[in-house]
C-alpha angles and dihedrals in degrees: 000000000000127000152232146202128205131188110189090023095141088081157010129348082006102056096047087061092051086048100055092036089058092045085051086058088251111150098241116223096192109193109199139166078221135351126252128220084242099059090040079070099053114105126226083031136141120186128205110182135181084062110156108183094191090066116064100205077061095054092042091055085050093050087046090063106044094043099098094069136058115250117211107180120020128182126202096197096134108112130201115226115223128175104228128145118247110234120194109211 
């Protein structure tokens, strides 16, 4: 079975991947900050919450824990959302 792994898969784009790649008989590794009623529901996946990708002993403690499998498709979908003003030159 091959795998894959999903930042940002709660909601969203994220979840819709997770969706089709479960129907294609692809393991799910969901990364999220916190899980959803919707992606409990998914089948062949495994969930690690908690996940903040803007803090790297976070990311570390998720990498821990998928490191004893192959990953064959991951997909960094997961954004960080920052105030800044847009500025045309």
């Amino acid at each position: 079975m091959k795998s894959a792994v999903i930042t940002g898969a709660n909601r969203g784009i994220g979840l819709c991947l997770a969706k089709q790649l479960s129907e294609k008989g692809y393991q799910i590794t969901a990364l999220c900050r916190q899980g959803s009623d919707e992606l409990n529901q998914l089948s062949n996946t495994q969930i690690i919450d908690q996940v903040e990708l803007s803090e790297p002993h976070s990311i570390q403690q998720a990498c821990e824990s998928i490191s004893d499998r192959p990953i064959d498709l991951l997909i960094n979908n997961a954004g960080r959302l920052r105030h800044i003003p847009l500025s045309i030159m």
